[in-house]
N, C-alpha and C positions, 0 to 999 in steps of 0.2 A: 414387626412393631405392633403393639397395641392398639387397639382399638376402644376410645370412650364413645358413649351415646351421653352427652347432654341434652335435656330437656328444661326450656323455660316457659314458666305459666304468662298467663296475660299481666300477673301484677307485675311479675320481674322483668318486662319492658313497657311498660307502663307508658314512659316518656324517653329520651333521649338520653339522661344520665344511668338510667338503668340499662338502655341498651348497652353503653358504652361498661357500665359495670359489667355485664353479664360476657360480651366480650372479652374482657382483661379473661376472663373466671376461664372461658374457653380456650382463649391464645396461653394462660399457665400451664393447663392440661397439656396444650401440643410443645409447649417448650421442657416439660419433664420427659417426654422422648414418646409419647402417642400418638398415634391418630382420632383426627376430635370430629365427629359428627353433631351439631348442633339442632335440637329440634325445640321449633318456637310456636306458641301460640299468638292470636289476633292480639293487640295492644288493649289493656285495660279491659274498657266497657265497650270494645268497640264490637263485638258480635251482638252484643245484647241492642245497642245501636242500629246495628245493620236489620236486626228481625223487628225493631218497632218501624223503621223505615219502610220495612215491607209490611208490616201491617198496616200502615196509614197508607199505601197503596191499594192492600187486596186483602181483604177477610180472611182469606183461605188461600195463599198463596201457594201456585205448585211447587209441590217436592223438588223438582229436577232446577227451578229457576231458585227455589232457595238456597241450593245448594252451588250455582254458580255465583251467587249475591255473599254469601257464606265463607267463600274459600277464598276470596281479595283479602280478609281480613289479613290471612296466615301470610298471603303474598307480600304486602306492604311489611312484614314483619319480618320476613327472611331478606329482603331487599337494603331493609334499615343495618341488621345486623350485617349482614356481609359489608356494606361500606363501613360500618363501625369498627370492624376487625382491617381493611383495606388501610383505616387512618392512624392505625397505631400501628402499622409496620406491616402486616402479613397478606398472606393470599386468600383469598376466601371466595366461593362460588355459592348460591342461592339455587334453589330448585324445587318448583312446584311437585304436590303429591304425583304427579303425573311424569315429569322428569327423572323422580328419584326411581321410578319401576314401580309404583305401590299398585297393584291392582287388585279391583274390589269388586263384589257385587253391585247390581245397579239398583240396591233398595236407599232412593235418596233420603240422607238426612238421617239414617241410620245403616250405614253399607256396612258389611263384613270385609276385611282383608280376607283375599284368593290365595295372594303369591306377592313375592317381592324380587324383581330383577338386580340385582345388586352393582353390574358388572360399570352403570355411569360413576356409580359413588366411588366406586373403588378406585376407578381410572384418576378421578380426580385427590382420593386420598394419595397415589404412591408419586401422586405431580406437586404433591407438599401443600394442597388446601384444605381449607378447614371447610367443610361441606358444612351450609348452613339451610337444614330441612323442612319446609313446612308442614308442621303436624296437621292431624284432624281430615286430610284430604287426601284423596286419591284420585285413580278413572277405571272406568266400568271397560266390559267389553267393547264398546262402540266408543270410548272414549272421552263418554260425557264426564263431568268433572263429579266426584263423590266427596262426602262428609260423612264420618265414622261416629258422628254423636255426640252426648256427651263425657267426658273423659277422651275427646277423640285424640291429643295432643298427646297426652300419656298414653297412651295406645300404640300410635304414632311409634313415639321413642323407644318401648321394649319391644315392638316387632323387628323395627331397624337395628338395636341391639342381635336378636334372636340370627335376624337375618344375615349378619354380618361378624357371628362369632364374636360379639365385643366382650370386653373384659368385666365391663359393667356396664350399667345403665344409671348414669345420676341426673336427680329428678329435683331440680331446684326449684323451689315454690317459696311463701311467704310463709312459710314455720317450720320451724326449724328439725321437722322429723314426722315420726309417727307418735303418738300419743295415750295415755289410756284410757281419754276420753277425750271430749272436746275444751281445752283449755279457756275457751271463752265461758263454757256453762259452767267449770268447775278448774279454781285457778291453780288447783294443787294438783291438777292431774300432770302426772312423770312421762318423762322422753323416754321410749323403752329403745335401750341399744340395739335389737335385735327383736324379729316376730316372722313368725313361717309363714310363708303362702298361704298356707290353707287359712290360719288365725286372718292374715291381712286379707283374705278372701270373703271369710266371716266376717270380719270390722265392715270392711266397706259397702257389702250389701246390706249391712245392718244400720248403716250411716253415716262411717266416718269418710269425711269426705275427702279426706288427703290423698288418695288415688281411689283408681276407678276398678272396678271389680273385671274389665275386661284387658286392662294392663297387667291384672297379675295372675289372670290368665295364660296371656302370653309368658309370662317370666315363667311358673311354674311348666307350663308346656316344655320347654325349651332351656331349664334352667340356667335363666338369666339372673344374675344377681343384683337388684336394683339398690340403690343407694338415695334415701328421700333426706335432700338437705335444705338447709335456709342460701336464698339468693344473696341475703344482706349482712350474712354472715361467716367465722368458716366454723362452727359447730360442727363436730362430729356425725349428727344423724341420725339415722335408723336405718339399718342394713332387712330389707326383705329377702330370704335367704330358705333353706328345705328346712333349717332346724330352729325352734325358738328358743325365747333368750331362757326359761325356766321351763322345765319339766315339774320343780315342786310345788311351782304355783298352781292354783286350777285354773286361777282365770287371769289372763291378760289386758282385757280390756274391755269399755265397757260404752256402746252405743247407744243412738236415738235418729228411730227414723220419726220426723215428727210429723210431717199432712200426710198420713195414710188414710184409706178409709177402707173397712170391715164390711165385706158383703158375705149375706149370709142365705141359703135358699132352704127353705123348711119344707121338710114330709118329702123328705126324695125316697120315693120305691126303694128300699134296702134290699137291691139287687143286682146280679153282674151287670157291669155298661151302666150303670150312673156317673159315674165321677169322671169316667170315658164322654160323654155325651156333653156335659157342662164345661170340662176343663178344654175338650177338642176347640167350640166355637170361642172360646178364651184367644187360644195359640192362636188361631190363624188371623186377630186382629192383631199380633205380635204382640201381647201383654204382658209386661212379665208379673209373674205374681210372688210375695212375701209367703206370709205367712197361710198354708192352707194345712184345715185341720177338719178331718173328718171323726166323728168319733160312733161308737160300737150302736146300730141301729134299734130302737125300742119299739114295737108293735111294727113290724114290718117297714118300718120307717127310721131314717137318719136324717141328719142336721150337717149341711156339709157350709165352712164359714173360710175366708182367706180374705187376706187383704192384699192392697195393690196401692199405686202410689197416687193421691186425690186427684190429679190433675191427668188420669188416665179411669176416670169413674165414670164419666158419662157413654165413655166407647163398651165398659165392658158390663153396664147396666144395660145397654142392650142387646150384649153376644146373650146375658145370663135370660132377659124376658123369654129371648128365644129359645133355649134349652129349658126351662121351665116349661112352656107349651108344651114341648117334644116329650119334656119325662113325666109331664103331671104332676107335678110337685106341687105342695098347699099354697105357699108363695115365695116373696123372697124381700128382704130387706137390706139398708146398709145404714153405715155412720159413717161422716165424713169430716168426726172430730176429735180422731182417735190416734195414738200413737203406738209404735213398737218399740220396747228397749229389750235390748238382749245383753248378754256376758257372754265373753267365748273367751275356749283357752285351751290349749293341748291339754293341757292338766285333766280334764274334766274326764277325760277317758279311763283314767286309770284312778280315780279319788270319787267318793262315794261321797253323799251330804251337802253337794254344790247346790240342788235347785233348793233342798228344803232351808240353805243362808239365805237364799237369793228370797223365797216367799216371806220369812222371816222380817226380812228389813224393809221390804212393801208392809207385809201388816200393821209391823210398830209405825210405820209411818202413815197409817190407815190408808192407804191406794189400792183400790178392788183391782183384782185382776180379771180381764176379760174374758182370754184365751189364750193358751199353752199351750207352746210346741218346744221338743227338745231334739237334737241330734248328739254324736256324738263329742263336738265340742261348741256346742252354741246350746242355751237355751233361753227362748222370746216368751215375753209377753206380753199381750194386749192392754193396755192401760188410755185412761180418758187423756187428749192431748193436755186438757188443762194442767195432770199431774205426770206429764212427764219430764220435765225437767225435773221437779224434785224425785220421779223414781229414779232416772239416771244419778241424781246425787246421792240417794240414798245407798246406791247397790255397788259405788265406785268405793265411796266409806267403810262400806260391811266388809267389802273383802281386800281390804287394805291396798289398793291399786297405789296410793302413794306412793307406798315404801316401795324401794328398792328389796329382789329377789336376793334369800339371804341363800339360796342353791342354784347355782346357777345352770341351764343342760347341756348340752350337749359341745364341745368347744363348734366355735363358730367356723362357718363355711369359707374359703379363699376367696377373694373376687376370680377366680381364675375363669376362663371361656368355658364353655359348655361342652362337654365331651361329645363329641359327635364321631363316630365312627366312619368315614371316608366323604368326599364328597357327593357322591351318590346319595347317601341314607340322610347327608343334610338338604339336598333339592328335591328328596320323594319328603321332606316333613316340612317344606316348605310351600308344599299344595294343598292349598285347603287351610291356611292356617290357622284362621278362626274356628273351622272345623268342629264338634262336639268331639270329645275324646271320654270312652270310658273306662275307669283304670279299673272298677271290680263290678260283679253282679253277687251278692252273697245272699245265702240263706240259713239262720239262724232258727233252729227246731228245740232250744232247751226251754224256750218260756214257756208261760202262763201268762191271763189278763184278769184283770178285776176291772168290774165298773161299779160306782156310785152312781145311782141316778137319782137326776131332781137336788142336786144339794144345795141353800142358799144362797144367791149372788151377792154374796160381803165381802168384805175387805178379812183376811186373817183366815179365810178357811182353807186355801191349800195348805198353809204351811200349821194348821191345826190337824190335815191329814195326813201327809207326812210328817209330822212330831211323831203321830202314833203308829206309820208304820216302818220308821225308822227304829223306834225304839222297839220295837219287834224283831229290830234284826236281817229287814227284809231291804234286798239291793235293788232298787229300781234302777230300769230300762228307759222306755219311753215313756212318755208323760204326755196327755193330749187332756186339755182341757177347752171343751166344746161352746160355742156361743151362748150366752142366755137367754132363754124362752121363758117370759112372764116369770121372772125373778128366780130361775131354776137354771144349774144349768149340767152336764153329766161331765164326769171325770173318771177316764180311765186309766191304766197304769200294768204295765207289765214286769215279772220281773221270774227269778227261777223257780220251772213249773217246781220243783220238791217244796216250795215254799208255799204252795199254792191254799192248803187249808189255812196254815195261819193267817195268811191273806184276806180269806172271807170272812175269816172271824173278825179281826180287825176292821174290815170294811162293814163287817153286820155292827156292828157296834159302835161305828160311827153312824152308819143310816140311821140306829133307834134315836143316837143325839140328836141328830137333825131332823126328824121327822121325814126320814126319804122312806121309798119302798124297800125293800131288802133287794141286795147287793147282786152283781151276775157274774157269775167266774165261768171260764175255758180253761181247763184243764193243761192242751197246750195249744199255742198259734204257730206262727209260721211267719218271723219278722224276714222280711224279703227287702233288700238294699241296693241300690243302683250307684254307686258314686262315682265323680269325672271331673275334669274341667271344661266349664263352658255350661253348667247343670242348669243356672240362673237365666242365664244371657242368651241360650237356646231354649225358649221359652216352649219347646213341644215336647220334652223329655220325659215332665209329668202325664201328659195326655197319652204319647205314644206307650207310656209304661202300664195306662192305666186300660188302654186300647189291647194290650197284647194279655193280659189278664181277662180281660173281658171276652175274647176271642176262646181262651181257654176254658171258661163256663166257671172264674174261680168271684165269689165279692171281695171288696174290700170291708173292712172293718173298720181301720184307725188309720192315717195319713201322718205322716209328720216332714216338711221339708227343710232344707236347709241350702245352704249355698255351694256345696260341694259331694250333698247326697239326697236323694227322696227315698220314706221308707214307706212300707205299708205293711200292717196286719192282717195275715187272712188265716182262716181256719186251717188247724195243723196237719192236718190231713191232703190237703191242696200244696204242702210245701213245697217239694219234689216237682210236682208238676208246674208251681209257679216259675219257677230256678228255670226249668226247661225253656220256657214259652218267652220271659226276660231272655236268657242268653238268644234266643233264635231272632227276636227282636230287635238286640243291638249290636249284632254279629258284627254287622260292619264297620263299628266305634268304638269297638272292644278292644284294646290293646293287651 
């Protein structure tokens, strides 16, 4: 018999009438011939409740007592439902993170899932109950009670999916899918039937908050097929799935993270073990960091700038004071009024001309760009918070996110179980689940780099830089455009080395426009790639990569990350050796 994993958010039991909706919704699932696991979160507002309560107690309450104050909420929720399902006819069982086998690390208030015991839930499905789970919570080795965070519910639901070979995972919340933007900031934004992993991996670290980047982690690990529907409706959905819904589109969809703030440290030694040294004391306060962008070093010196989310600035202004001591660096500043919007899309990988629409429709709408990073299907950029709303409206418009996809890719995936090859190979992938997994370590040796240095910080000038080196003919790579210093700021750009005079030329001829110095080309680099799941969420991935390069005597040049890869540029000559030093590195994560 099958197996469903339902998941309801805090609004979809909100009060008694929704509990009782969200049960019928469950008790249908088990009368179509499944087995239904239900995973709930705390009622409404009532977690947010529970931590102002503890704050009119204690400033700084501990970790381990929040997390015991935290996890009641999920309790009274699994307790309600079970008797809600009890009163319309069925059987139903309730059971703390602790009951169901969830065990976690003991870092409270943000624990990792270890492992999951399956063998309660199961007993209770083949005795005809509808196991009703509480998300977000777990126990440690010692058995203290753990909380998974935020998103810890949806977490919750595709482990226990993973864990249990279910058929799927549907993920009932208050709208009715995924979307290609945020429907409140933009009312024409479309329900997309379909979006892959990696794209809802990219959405959601970029902002879309409809699931949490460490749920579709899990899914992707484990190909689970998740299903995001409305609680208050039976709409179709959005299937998160390996294949997305276009191939011919580039872009899917289009986010905003909006309280970021941009720290940026000036005059760092442009030498091996800088970006090692700064990003190291980052990790180990568990940071996770957006957008970091190092770009190509001028007088012995570089500009290294990333953002991180504002309400995580005061902890990581002081990892940064202290690595600044350490490497001498001139000093270092932030803005903490700044937003990221990005566009991501499978598309983007194989379709040329994405970022120079995406600069384009910022310009006419005059919004300076800050700083730029690109991956393989995401590219961000830095913008004043005040103008990002209208830059998310303006970039959802330009590339026609409305309209429905007139090609559509790949035919869609089964909800079928996850293929797992014997029971053994599913309990060795069920240790360590949250785990880091690395799917590749690549090194790419055909490019070349150009840098502009000093170019004005205005609204219209990248996409006046690529105008012209597009219409050159010339394929860009990566794209890192670097923090501004007293109204200057450098932009560099890789793309194939045979392209490489044209390049300079083009690039000389725009310096003379703008009154920069003349232009710096390398011949070839050495693009070195790490990609996984878990890239984000395991916040020492950048440092250790940047640690095992440094170990090898090689600099970095240019940074660019993303949520499912970090890249870096070192000199082409180092490549070989780079490739080496990464694979010895993440030997043990490397699949």
């Amino acid at each position: 018999m099958p197996i469903i994993v339902q998941k309801f958010g805090g609004t979809s039991v909100a009060d008694s009438g929704k509990i009782l909706s969200a049960a019928r919704k469950a008790i249908r699932a088990y009368n179509e011939g499944n087995q239904v696991v239900v995973v709930v979160s705390a009622m409404g507002k009532n977690t947010d409740l529970l931590i102002d309560l503890a704050r009119q107690i204690h400033e700084r309450p501990p970790a381990r007592e929040m997390d015991m104050l935290l996890a009641t909420g999920e309790q009274v929720s699994v307790a309600l439902m079970a008797m809600a399902i009890h009163s319309l006819g069925h059987e139903a069982i309730s059971m703390t993170g602790g009951q169901l086998g969830i065990v976690t690390d003991s870092t409270h208030t943000k624990a990792r899932i270890r492992s999951i015991s399956t063998d309660r839930i199961r007993r209770a499905l083949d005795e005809g109950k509808i196991v009703i789970a509480a998300g977000f919570q777990g126990i440690d080795a010692s058995s203290d009670i753990t909380t998974l965070g935020r998103g810890g519910s949806d977490t919750t639901a595709v482990a226990l999916a993973a864990a249990l070979g279910a058929a799927a995972c549907e993920i009932f919340t208050d709208v009715d899918g995924v979307y290609t933007t945020d429907p409140r900031v933009l009312p024409e934004a479309r329900r997309v039937s379909r979006i892959s992993y990696d794209e809802m991996l990219e959405l959601a670290s970029a902002g879309a908050g409809v699931m949490h980047n460490r749920s579709i982690e899990f899914a992707k690990k484990f190909g689970v097929p998740v299903h995001v529907r409305s609680s208050f409706s039976d709409s179709p959905g959005t299937m998160i799935v390996a294949e997305p819904e276009s191939r011919s589109q580039p872009v899917c969809g289009a986010a905003m993270v909006k309280n970021e703030a941009r720290v940026s440290v000036m005059g760092v030694p442009d030498r091996p073990g800088a970006a090692m040294t700064l990003f190291s004391k980052i990790a180990a306060k568990n940071i996770a960091m957006d957008m970091i962008v190092q770009n190509v070093g001028d007088d012995g010196h570089a500009d290294i700038s990333f953002t991180v989310f504002r309400d995580d600035l005061p902890a990581t202004l002081t990892a940064v004071e202290q690595a600044v001591g350490e490497l001498g660096a001139e000093s270092f500043n932030y803005d903490d009024e700044v937003s990221v919007i990005s566009i991501v899309g499978s598309g983007m990988a194989t379709q040329t001309g994405v970022a120079n629409r995406m600069f384009h429709a910022l310009a006419e709408a005059g919004i300076n760009i800050l700083m730029i990073t690109t991956s393989p299907i995401k590219i961000s950029v830095l913008v004043a918070r005040a103008a990002a709303t209208e830059a998310l409206q303006m970039l959802h418009r330009a590339f026609g996110l409305e309209q429905q996809p007139s090609c559509r890719g790949a035919r869609p995936q089964s909800a079928g179980a996850p293929v797992v090859n014997g029971a053994d190979a599913m309990i060795a992938r069920l240790q360590g689940m949250e785990d880091l997994i690395i799917e590749g370590i690549a090194l790419d040796e055909t490019e070349a780099r150009a840098t502009i240095f000093g170019i004005p910080d205005t609204p219209g000038l990248a996409a006046r830089v690529f105008d012209q080196i597009t219409a050159g003919g010339i394929v860009v790579d990566m794209i890192v455009q670097s923090f501004s210093r007293e109204g200057q700021a450098n932009l560099s750009f890789t793309f194939p080395k045979e392209d490489l005079a044209q390049a300079i030329e083009i690039a000389g001829t725009l310096a003379k426009q703008f009154g920069c110095p003349p232009p710096a080309g390398c011949p070839q680099v050495a693009l070195l790639s790490v990609a996984g799941i878990g890239m984000r969420s395991h916040t020492e991935v950048a440092s250790r990569m940047f640690q095992s390069l440094t170990a090898a005597g090689i600099n970095i040049e240019m940074i660019s990350t993303s949520e499912v890869c970090v890249s870096v540029v070192v000199d082409g000559k180092h490549g070989r050796k780079g490739l080496d030093a990464l694979r010895e590195e993440f030997a043990d994560v490397i699949v």
